[in-house]
C-alpha positions as CSV (number, residue, x, y, z in Angstrom):
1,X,-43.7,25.7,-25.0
2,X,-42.9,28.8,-27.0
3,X,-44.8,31.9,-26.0
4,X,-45.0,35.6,-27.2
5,X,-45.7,38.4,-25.0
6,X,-45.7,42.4,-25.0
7,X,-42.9,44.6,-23.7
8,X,-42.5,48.3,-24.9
9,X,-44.7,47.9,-27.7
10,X,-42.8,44.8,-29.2
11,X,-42.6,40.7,-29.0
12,X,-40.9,39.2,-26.8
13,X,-40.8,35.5,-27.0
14,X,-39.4,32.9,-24.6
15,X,-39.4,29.1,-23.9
16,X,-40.5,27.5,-20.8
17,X,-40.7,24.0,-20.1
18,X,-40.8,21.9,-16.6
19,X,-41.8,22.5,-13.2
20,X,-40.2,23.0,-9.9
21,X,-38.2,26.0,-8.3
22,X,-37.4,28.6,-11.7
23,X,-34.0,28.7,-13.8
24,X,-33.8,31.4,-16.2
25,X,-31.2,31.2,-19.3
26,X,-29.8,34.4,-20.8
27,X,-28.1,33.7,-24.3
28,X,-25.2,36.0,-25.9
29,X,-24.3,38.3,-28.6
30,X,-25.9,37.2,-31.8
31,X,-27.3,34.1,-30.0
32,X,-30.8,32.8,-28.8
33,X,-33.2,30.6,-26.4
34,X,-31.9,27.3,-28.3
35,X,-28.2,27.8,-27.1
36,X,-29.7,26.5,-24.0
37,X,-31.9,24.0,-25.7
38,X,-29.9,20.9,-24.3
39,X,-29.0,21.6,-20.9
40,X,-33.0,22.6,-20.6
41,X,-33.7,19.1,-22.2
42,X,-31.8,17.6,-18.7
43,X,-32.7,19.7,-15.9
44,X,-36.6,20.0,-16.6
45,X,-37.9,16.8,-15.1
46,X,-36.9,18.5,-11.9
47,X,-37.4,22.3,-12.5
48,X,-39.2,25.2,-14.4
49,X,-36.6,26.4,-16.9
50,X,-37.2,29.9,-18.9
51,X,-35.2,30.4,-21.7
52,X,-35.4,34.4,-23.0
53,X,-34.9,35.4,-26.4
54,X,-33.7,38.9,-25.3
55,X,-34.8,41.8,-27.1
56,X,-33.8,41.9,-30.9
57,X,-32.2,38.1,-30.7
58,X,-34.8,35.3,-31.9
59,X,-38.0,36.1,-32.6
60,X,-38.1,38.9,-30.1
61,X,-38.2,42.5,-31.5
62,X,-35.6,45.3,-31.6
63,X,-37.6,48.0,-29.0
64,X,-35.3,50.7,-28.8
65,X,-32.3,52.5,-30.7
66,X,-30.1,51.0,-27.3
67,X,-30.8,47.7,-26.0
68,X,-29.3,48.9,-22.1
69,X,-28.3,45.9,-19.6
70,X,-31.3,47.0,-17.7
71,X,-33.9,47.1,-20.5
72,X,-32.7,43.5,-20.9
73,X,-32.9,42.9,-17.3
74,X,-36.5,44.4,-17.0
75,X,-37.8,42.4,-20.2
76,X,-36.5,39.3,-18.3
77,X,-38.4,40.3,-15.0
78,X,-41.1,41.0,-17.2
79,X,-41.3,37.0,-18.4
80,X,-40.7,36.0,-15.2
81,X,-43.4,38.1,-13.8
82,X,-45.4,36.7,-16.7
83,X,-44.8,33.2,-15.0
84,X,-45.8,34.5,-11.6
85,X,-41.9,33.0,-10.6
86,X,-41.0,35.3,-7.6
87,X,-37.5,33.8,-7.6
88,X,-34.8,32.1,-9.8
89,X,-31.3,31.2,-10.7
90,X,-30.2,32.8,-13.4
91,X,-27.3,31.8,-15.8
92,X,-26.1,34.4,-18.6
93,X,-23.9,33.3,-21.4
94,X,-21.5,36.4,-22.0
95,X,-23.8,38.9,-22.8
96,X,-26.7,37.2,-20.8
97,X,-24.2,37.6,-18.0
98,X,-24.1,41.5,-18.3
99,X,-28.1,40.8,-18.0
100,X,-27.9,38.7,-15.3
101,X,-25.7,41.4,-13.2
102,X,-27.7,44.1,-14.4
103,X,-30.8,42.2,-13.2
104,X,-29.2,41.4,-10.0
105,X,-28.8,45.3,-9.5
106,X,-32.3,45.9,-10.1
107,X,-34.1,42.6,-8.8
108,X,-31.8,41.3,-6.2
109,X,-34.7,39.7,-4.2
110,X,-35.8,37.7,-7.2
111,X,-32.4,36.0,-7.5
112,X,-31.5,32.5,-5.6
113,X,-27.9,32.3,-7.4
114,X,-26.2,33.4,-10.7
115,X,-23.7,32.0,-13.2
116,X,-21.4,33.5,-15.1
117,X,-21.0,31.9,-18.3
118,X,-17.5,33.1,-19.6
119,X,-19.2,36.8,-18.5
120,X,-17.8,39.0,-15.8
121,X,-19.0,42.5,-14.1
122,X,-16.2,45.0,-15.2
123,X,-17.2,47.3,-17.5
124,X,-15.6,48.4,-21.0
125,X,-13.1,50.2,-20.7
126,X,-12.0,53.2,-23.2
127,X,-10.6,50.8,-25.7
128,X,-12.8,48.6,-25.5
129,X,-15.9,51.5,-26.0
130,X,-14.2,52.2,-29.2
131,X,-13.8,48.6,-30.3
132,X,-17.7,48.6,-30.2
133,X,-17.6,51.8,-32.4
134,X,-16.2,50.5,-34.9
135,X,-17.8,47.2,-34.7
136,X,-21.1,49.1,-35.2
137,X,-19.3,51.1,-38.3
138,X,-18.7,47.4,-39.8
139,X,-21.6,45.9,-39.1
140,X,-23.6,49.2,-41.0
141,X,-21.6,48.5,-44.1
142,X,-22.0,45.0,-43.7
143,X,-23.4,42.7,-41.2
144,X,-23.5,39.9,-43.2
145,X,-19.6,39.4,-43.3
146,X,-19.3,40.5,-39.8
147,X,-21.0,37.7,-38.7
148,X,-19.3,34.9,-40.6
149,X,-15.9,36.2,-39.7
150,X,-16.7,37.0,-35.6
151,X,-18.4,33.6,-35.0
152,X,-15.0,31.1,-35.4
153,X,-13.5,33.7,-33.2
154,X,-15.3,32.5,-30.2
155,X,-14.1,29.3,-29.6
156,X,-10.5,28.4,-29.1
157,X,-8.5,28.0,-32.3
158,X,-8.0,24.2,-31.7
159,X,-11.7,23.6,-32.0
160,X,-12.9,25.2,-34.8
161,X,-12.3,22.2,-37.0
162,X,-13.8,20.1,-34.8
163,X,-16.9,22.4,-34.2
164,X,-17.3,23.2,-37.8
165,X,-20.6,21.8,-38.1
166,X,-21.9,23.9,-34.9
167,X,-19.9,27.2,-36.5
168,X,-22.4,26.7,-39.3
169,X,-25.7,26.4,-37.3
170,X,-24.4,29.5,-35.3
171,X,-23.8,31.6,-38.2
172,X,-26.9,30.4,-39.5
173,X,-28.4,31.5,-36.7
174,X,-27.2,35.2,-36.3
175,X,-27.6,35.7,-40.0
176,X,-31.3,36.1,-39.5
177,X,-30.5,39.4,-36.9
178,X,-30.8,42.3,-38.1
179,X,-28.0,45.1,-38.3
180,X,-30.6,47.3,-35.9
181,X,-30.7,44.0,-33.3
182,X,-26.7,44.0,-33.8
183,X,-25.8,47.7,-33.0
184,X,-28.5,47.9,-30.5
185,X,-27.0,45.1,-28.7
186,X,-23.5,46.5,-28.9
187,X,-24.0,50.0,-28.4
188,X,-25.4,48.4,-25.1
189,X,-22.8,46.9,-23.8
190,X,-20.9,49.9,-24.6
191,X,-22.9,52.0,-22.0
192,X,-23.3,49.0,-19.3
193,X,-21.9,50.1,-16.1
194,X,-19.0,48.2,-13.9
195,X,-20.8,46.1,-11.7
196,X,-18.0,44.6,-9.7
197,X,-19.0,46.7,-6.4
198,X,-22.3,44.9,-6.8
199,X,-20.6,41.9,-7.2
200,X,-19.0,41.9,-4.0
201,X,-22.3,42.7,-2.0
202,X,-24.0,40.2,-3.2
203,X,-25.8,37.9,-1.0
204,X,-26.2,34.9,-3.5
205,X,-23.7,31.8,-4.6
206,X,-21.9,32.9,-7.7
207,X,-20.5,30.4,-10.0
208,X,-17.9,31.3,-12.8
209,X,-17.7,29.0,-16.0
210,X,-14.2,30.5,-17.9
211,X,-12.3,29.4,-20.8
212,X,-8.4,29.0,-20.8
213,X,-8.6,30.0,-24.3
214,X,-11.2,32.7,-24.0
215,X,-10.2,35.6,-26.6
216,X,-13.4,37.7,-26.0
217,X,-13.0,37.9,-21.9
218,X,-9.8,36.9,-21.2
219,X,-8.6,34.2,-18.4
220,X,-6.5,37.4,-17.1
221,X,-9.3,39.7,-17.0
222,X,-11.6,37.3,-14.9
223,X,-9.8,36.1,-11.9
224,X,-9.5,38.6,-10.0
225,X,-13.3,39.1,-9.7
226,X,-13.4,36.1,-8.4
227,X,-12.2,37.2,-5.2
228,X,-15.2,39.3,-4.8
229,X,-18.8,37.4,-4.3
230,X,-19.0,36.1,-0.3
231,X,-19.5,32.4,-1.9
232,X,-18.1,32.0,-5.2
233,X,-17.6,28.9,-7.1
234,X,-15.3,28.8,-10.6
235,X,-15.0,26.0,-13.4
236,X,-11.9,26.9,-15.2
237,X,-11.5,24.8,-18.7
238,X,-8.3,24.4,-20.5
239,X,-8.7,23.9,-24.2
240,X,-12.0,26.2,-24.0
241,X,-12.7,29.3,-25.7
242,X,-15.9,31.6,-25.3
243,X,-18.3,28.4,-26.1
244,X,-18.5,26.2,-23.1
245,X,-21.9,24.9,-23.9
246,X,-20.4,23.5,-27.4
247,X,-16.7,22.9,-26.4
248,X,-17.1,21.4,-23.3
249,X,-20.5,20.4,-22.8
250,X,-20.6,17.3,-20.1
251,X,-18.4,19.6,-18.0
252,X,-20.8,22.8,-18.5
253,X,-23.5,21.0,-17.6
254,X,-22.2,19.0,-14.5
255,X,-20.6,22.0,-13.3
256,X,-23.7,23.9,-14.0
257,X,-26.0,21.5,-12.6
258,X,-24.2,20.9,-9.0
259,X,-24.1,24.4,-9.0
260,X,-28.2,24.3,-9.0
261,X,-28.9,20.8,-7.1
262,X,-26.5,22.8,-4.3
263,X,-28.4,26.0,-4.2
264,X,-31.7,25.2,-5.1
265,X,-33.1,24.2,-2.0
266,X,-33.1,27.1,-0.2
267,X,-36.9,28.6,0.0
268,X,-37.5,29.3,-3.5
C-alpha cells in the first residue's frame, strides 16, 4: 500500500507492505521506492517492510533548496513514526546509505542493524565537492542529457549490454525528476559530514554489499571502513558495479536476507 503524508509543508509518499519486526529501504541518486520492489516482494510474508521515496525522488516533493542527510534522515523517522515502528533495520542504496548513517547519528535507538548498499561513511572530499559543482552546473543547462549519460555509468562496463533493458526503465525513471529534486539531492551530499567516527561506535551489525567494479565508490575507497563497526559483515562481488540489486540480484538478496534472519531476533 502506497501512502502520502506531510513533512515540511510537502508530500512525502512511501510503500509499506507486511508485518512483523520493521525494514526500512532507502533508494539512491535519481532512484525510488520500486528499486526495492522485489526484494520487498520476498521478505514481507515475514516482516513489515517500508520503502521511502525520499524527498524530491518519486512522488515525494522537493522541500527545501538542500535536501541535507539529516532532512532525509528525519523525513524517514517521520514515516516510521507514522507507522508507530519504534525500531528497524535499515538498508540504503548509495545515497540511502548516507541516510541511513545520517539517521543512525540522529536515531541510533531506533536502529536494530544497517546495510550499506555500495554506500560508505566518508565524506566528499575537496574534489569530490567540486565534482558536485559542476554536476549541478550540467544538470541546470541540461538535466535531460545528464541523466541518460550518468545512468550506464553505474553498472560495471560488462553489463550494460546485458542490463539494457533495466538501463531503460531507470532512465525512464529519473527523467520524471526534476532539475530542483537533482541539485537538491546533490548539493546534499556535497555538505554531508564524514561519518566514519560514528561508524566505529556503533552498537549495531553492519553489513557492506560492494562492487568490484564499482566506479562511483570505489572497492579502494571502502575497505578500510570495514575495519571500523564492532560486528561487521561485507559481500564483495566481482563483476558488479554500483547496481547490486540489478547485477547481482540472487546474491543481494541472500546476502541481504541472512543479514536480517541473523539480526532480527533481537527485541525489536
Amino acid at each position: 500500500m502506497e501512502k502520502h503524508i506531510k513533512f515540511r509543508g510537502g508530500n512525502l509518499n512511501y510503500k509499506i507492505t507486511g508485518q512483523g519486526p520493521c525494514l526500512v529501504f532507502l533508494h539512491g541518486f535519481l532512484e525510488n521506492h520500486t528499486i526495492w520492489n522485489d526484494f520487498a516482494d520476498r521478505l514481507s510474508d515475514r516482516f513489515t517492510v517500508i520503502q521511502v521515496d525520499l524527498p524530491g525522488f518519486g512522488k515525494s516533493d522537493v522541500v527545501d533548496d538542500v535536501h541535507t542527510m539529516t532532512l532525509m534522515a528525519a523525513a524517514v523517522k517521520h514515516v516510521m513514526d507514522e507507522e508507530n515502528m519504534d525500531q528497524c533495520i535499515m538498508t540504503g542504496h548509495s545515497m540511502g546509505g548516507y541516510v541511513t548513517l545520517a539517521f543512525a547519528e540522529l536515531y541510533p535507538e531506533s536502529l536494530k542493524g544497517l546495510v550499506l548498499f555500495h554506500s560508505h561513511a566518508a565524506a566528499d572530499d575537496e574534489e569530490a565537492k567540486e565534482n558536485r559543482n559542476r554536476t549541478i552546473e550540467i544538470v541546470k543547462k541540461d538535466h535531460k542529457d545528464f541523466i541518460i549519460s550518468f545512468i550506464p555509468l553505474l553498472f560495471a562496463e560488462e553489463n550494460t549490454e546485458r542490463f539494457a533493458k533495466e538501463i531503460k526503465q531507470l532512465q525512464k525513471t529519473a527523467l520524471k525528476v526534476t532539475p530542483d529534486a537533482i541539485i537538491a539531492a546533490l548539493a546534499g551530499m556535497r555538505e554531508r559530514e564524514d561519518r566514519q567516527t560514528l561508524l566505529s561506535n556503533l552498537d549495531v551489525p553492519v553489513l557492506f554489499i560492494i562492487g568490484k567494479q564499482d566506479s562511483r565508490i570505489p572497492l579502494e575507497k571502502i575497505l578500510p571502513q570495514l575495519s571500523l563497526p564492532k560486528n561487521c559483515e561485507a559481500i564483495i562481488l566481482d563483476n558488479v558495479g554500483h547496481m547490486g540489486f540489478i547485477e547481482a540480484e540472487g546474491l543481494t538478496y541472500a546476502s541481504l536476507e541472512h543479514f536480517i534472519e541473523r539480526n532480527s531476533f533481537f527485541g525489536f
